[in-house]
C-alpha positions in Angstrom: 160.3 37.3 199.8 159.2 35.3 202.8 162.8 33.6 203.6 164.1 37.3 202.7 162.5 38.7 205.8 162.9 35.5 208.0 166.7 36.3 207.4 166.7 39.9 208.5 165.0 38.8 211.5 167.2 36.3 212.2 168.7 37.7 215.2 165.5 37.9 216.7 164.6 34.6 216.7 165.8 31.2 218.0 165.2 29.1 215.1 163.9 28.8 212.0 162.3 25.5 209.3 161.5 26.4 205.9 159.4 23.8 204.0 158.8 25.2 200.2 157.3 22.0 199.1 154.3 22.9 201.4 154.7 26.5 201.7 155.2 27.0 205.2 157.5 28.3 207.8 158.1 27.3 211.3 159.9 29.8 213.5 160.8 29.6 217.3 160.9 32.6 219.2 159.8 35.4 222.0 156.5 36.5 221.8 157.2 40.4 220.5 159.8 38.7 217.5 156.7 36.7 216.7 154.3 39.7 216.6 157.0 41.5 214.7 157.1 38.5 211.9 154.0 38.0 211.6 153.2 41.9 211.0 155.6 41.8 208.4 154.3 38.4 207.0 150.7 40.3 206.3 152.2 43.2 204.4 154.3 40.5 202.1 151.6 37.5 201.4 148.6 39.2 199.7 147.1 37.0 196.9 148.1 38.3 193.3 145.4 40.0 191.8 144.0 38.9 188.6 142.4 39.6 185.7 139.7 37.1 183.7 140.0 38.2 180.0 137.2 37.7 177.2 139.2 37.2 174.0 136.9 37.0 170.8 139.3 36.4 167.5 137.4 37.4 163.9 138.8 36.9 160.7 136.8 37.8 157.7 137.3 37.5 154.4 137.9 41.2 152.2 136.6 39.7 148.5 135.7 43.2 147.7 138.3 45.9 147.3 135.8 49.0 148.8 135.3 46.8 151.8 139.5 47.1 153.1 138.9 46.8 156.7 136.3 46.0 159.4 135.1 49.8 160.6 134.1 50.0 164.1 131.7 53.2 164.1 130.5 54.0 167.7 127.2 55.9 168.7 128.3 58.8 167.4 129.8 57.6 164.6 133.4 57.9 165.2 135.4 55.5 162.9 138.7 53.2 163.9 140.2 53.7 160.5 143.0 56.4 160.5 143.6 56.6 164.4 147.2 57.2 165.5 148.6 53.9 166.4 151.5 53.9 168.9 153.3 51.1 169.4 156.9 49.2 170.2 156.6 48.1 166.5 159.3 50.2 164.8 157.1 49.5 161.1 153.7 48.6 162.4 151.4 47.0 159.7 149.9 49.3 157.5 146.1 50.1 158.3 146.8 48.2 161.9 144.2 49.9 164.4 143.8 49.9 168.1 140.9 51.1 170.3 139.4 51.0 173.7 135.7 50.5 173.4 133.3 52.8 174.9 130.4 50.9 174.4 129.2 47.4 173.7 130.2 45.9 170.8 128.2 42.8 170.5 125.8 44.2 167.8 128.7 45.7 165.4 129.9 41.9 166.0 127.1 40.4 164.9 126.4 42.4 161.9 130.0 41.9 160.7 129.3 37.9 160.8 125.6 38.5 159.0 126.9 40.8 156.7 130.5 39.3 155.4 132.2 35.8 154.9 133.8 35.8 158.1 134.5 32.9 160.7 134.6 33.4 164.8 138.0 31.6 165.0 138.0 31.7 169.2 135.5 32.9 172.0 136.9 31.9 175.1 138.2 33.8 178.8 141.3 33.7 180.0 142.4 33.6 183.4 145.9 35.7 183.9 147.7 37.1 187.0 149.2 40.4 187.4 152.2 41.4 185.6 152.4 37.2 184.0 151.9 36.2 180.5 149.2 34.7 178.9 148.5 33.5 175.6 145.9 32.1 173.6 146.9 30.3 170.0 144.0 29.4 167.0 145.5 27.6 164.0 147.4 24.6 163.8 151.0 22.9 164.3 153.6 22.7 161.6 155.9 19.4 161.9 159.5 19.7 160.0 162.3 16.9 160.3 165.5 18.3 161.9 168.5 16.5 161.4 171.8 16.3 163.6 175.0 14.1 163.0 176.2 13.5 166.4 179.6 10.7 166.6 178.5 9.4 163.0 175.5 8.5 163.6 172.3 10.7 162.2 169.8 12.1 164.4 166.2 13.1 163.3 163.4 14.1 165.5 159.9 16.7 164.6 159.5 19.9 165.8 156.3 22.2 165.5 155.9 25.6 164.0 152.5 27.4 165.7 150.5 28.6 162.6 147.4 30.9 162.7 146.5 33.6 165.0 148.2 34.0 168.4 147.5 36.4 171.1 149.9 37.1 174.1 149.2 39.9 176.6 150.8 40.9 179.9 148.1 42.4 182.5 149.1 45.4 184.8 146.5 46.4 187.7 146.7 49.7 189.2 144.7 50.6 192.4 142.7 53.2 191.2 140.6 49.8 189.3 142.6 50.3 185.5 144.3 47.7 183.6 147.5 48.3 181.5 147.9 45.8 179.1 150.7 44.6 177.0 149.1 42.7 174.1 151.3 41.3 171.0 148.7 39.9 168.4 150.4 37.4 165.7 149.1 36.4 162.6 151.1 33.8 160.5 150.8 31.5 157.5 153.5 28.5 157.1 154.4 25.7 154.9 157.6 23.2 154.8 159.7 23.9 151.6 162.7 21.5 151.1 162.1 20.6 154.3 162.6 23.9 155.7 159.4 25.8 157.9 158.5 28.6 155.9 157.0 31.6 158.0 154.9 34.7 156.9 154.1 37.1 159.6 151.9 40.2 160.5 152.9 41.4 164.4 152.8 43.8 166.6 153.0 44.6 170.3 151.8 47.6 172.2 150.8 48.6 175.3 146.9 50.4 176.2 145.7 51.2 179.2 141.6 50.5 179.9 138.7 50.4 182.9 137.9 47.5 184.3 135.6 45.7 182.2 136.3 48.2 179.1 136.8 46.1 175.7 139.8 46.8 173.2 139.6 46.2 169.4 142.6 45.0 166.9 142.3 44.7 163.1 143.7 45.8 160.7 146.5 42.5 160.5 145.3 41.6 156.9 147.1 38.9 155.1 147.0 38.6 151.1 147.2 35.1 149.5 147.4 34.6 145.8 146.2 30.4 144.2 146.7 29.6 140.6 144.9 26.4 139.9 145.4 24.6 136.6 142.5 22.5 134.7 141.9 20.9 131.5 142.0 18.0 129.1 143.4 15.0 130.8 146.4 13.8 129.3 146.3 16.0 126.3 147.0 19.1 128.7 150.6 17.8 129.5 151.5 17.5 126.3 155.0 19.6 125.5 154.5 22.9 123.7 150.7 21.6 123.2 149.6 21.6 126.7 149.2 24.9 126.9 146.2 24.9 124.3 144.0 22.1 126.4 144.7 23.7 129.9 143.5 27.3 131.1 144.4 28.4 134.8 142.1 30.2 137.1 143.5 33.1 139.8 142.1 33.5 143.2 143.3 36.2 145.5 142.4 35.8 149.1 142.3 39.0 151.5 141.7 38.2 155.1 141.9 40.2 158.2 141.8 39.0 161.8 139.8 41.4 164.2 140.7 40.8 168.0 138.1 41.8 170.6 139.6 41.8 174.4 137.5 42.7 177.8 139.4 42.4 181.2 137.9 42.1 184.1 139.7 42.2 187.7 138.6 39.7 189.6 138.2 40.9 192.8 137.1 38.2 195.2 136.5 34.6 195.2 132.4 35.1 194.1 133.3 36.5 191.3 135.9 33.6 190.5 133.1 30.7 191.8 130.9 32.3 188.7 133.3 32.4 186.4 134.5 28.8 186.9 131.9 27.2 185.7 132.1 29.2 181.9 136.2 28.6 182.1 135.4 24.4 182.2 133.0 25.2 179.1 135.8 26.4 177.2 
């Protein structure tokens, strides 16, 4: 933007020296063309605004079938389940729910760890400037060969597949203090099958708009996993047409579903960052 301007007043001045390695510009010139730049260079370099997010990821695990779902019920007892959930998604997961906050949360939170099997996968902040991406990524890395034939000879190197829970959000400011947010949530399992990276995914993207300092919710992305595990007499169990009379196998169904918990704050001045700092370097 800044060499934009420089060249519209180029007429106005007798030289110009851009430097982008250090950011600066050096311009030669009357004293009113100088006033008029540097006017116009107030208007044009503002620092972005930002936004410091608290991110809190849950998954617990569903073993009982009554208990499909984490239920956010407020002060007056309004429930999450059943809200109408708009989003880009053309087929958004079923029993996916979204929901700014109105109140603290930090209690429900802590009586959905007591009460249920349930792991805090991440609790960190995030520092993201307006209208730029950020993402935050719990789970693990997936390595696969890949294989290329280039002038006869045969090329292998590793790539990664990101496995777990990722969250990616896009932060909006508006002057009036709200924040639009763009968040895409992604929950995936993997595995490498004949050497090929096998994805399973529950994901969504959608767009809310909150107070500075409000929290969102997101749950509802429940993965099912199904484990047959075979024991029995050693030896005598792989036995053909015998086995089957010294083995038994067991069935374990797994239902889990990742809760996301998300609090912007705009950061406002460089106090505010100075505090923050320190809990960032924590993380």
């Amino acid at each position: 933007k800044a060499r934009e301007a420089v060249k519209n007043l180029a007429a106005k001045v007798e030289g110009v020296s851009i430097d982008p390695d250090l950011n600066t510009i050096t311009i030669k010139g009357s004293l009113a063309a100088l006033e008029e730049i540097r006017l116009l260079f107030e208007q044009i370099d503002i620092r972005p605004k930002q936004v410091l997010v608290e991110a809190k990821i849950l998954q617990v695990n569903l073993e009982d079938e009554p208990f499909w779902g984490v239920g956010y019920d407020d002060s007056k007892g309004n429930k999450l389940h059943g809200l109408a959930f708009q989003s880009t998604d053309v087929n958004p997961p079923n029993g996916l729910y979204i929901r700014a906050l109105h109140e603290d949360y930090q209690a429900w939170l802590q009586t959905i760890i007591t009460k249920t099997n349930s792991d805090l996968l991440a609790n960190t902040k995030i520092l993201a400037m307006h209208n730029k991406s950020a993402r935050l990524i719990t789970g693990y890395k997936l390595g696969y060969y890949v294989r290329q034939v280039q002038d006869g000879t045969v090329l292998e190197s590793v790539e990664f597949l990101n496995v777990g829970t990722q969250l990616q959000f896009t932060p909006l400011i508006s002057s009036d203090g709200f924040i639009t947010m763009t968040i895409m949530p992604k929950v995936s399992e993997g595995e490498v099958i004949d050497g090929l990276p096998q994805e399973q995914t529950t994901e969504v993207e959608t767009v809310v708009t909150v107070r500075d300092g409000q929290s969102i919710i997101i749950g509802g992305l429940i993965r099912k996993k199904r484990t047959e595990t075979e024991s029995g007499i050693p030896f005598l169990m792989d036995l053909p047409l015998l086995g089957g009379l010294f083995k038994s196998t067991s069935i374990k169904d797994e239902k889990k579903e990742t809760v996301i918990l998300i609090t912007p704050h705009i950061v406002s001045d460089d106090d505010f960052l100075d505090s923050v700092n320190p809990v960032i370097s924590e993380k």
